[in-house]
C-alpha positions in Angstrom: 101.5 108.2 95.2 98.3 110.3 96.0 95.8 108.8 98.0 92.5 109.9 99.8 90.1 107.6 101.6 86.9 109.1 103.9 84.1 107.6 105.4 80.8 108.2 107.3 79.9 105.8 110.0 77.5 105.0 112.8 78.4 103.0 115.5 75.8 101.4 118.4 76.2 99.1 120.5 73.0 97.9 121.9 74.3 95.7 124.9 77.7 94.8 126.1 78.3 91.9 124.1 77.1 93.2 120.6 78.7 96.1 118.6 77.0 97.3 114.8 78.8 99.5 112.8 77.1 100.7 109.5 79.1 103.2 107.1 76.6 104.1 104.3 79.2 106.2 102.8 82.9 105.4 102.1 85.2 107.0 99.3 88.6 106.3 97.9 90.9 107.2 95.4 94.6 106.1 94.6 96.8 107.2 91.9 100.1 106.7 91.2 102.1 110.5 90.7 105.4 110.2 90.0 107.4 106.8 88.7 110.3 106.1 87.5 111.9 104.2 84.6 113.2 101.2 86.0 109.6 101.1 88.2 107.7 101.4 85.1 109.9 98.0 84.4 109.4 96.3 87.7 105.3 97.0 87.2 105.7 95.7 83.5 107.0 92.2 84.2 104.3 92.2 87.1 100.5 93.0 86.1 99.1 91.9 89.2 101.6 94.7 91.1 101.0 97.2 88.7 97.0 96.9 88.8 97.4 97.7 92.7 99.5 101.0 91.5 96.5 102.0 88.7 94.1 105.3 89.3 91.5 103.8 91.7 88.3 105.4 92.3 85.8 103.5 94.6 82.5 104.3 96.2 80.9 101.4 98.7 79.0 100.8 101.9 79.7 98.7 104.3 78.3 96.9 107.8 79.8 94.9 110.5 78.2 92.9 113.5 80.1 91.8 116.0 79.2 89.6 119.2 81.7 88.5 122.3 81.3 87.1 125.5 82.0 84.5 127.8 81.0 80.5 127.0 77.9 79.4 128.8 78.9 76.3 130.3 83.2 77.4 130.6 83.1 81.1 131.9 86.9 81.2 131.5 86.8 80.7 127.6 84.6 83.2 125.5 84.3 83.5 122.1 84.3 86.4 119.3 82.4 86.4 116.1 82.1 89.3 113.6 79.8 89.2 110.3 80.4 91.6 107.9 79.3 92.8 104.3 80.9 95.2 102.1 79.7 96.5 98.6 82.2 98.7 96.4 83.5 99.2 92.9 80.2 97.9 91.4 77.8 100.6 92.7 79.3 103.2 90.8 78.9 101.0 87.4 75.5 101.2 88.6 73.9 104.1 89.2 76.2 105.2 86.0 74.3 102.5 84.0 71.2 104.1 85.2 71.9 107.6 84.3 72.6 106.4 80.4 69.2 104.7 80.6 70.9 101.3 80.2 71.1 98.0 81.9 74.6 96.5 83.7 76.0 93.9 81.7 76.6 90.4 83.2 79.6 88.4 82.5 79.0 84.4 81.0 
């Protein structure tokens, strides 16, 4: 299997209790080199298995928020909470719609 993944991020954390990491760029691509014949048979009887082993090619974003810290009213308890949002696979579809001069289809 060949795989590649890179990313560009930016981290800040503004105080001690907050953390925001935003990665405008991320890239990943999997393929599947070499198989052999009774693998081929494994990923036939399993679709789901064998989409995880197809050529991947992905291009997102992502950004995380993150707060911690001690409770208020119980400083020997604290809390963690992390937000985050991550947008891939469809951006490419996109910006490729875009450069034909069409629109994205929607499912019904």
């Amino acid at each position: 299997m060949s795989s590649f993944n890179t990313s560009l991020a930016y981290f800040w954390k503004p105080n001690e209790q907050v953390t925001h990491t935003l990665t405008p760029a991320e890239v990943s691509y999997t393929n599947l080199a070499n198989s052999t014949a009774e693998f081929e048979d494994f990923l036939n009887e399993n679709p789901t298995v064998r989409k995880s082993f197809e050529e991947q090619f992905i291009i997102g974003c992502s950004y995380q928020f993150v707060k911690s810290g001690a409770l208020l009213y119980n400083k020997r308890h604290s809390f963690y909470i992390s937000e985050s949002i991550d947008l891939a696979g469809n951006l490419a579809s996109v910006f490729s719609s875009i450069a034909e001069g069409s629109r994205p289809s929607s499912a019904d």
